[in-house]
C-alpha positions in Angstrom: 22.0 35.1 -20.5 18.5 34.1 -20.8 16.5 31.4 -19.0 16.1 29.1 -21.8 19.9 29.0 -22.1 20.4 28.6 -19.0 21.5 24.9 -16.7 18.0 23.2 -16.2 18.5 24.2 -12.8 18.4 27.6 -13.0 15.3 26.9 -15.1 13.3 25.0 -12.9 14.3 27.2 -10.0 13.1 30.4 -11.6 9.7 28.2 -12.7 9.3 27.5 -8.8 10.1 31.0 -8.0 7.5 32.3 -10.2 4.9 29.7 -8.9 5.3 30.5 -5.3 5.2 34.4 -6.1 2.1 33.6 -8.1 0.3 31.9 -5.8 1.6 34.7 -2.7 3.2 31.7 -0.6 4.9 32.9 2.3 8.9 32.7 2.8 8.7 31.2 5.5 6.5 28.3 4.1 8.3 28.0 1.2 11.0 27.7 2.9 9.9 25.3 5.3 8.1 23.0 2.0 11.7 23.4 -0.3 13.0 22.1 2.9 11.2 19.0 2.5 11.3 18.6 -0.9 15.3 18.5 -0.5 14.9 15.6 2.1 12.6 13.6 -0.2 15.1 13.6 -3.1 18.0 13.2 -1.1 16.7 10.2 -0.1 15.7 9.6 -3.4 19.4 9.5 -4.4 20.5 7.6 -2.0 18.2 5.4 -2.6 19.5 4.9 -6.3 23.1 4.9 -5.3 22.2 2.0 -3.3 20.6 0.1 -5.7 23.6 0.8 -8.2 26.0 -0.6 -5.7 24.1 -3.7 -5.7 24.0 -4.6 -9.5 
Protein backbone atom coordinates (compact mmCIF):
# COMPACT_ATOMS: atom_id res chain seq x y z
CA UNK A 1 0.00 0.00 0.00
CA UNK A 2 1.31 3.38 -0.65
CA UNK A 3 1.38 6.49 1.53
CA UNK A 4 -1.02 8.47 -0.41
CA UNK A 5 -3.61 5.60 0.06
CA UNK A 6 -3.01 5.25 3.12
CA UNK A 7 -5.46 6.63 6.73
CA UNK A 8 -4.35 10.36 7.06
CA UNK A 9 -2.69 9.11 10.03
CA UNK A 10 -0.23 7.06 8.69
CA UNK A 11 0.33 9.98 6.35
CA UNK A 12 1.11 12.65 8.68
CA UNK A 13 3.04 10.26 10.87
CA UNK A 14 5.42 9.32 8.07
CA UNK A 15 5.52 13.40 7.16
CA UNK A 16 6.71 13.86 10.91
CA UNK A 17 9.01 11.02 10.70
CA UNK A 18 10.69 12.29 7.74
CA UNK A 19 10.92 15.84 9.26
CA UNK A 20 12.55 14.86 12.39
CA UNK A 21 15.05 12.50 10.37
CA UNK A 22 15.71 15.49 8.18
CA UNK A 23 16.42 17.80 10.62
CA UNK A 24 18.71 14.80 12.78
CA UNK A 25 16.43 15.33 16.02
CA UNK A 26 17.32 13.12 18.65
CA UNK A 27 14.93 10.11 19.88
CA UNK A 28 14.93 11.06 22.90
CA UNK A 29 13.76 14.68 22.11
CA UNK A 30 11.37 13.68 19.78
CA UNK A 31 10.11 11.64 22.02
CA UNK A 32 10.03 13.85 24.78
CA UNK A 33 8.27 16.89 22.13
CA UNK A 34 5.52 14.05 20.54
CA UNK A 35 4.99 13.62 24.18
CA UNK A 36 3.77 17.07 24.47
CA UNK A 37 2.17 17.47 21.44
CA UNK A 38 -0.20 14.42 22.69
CA UNK A 39 -1.04 16.41 25.88
CA UNK A 40 -1.85 19.62 24.00
CA UNK A 41 -4.47 17.84 21.74
CA UNK A 42 -5.81 15.74 24.29
CA UNK A 43 -6.76 18.61 25.95
CA UNK A 44 -7.74 19.95 22.85
CA UNK A 45 -10.42 17.21 22.70
CA UNK A 46 -11.58 17.47 25.69
CA UNK A 47 -11.86 20.66 25.46
CA UNK A 48 -14.46 20.20 22.39
CA UNK A 49 -16.26 17.39 24.02
CA UNK A 50 -17.00 19.83 26.68
CA UNK A 51 -18.21 22.37 24.73
CA UNK A 52 -20.56 19.77 22.75
CA UNK A 53 -22.05 18.67 26.02
CA UNK A 54 -23.03 22.12 26.64
CA UNK A 55 -24.98 23.00 23.40
Amino acid sequence: MSVEHAPPEVQLAVDLIYLLECNEIAPEIALAALEIVKHDYQAKLAKQAQSAKEY
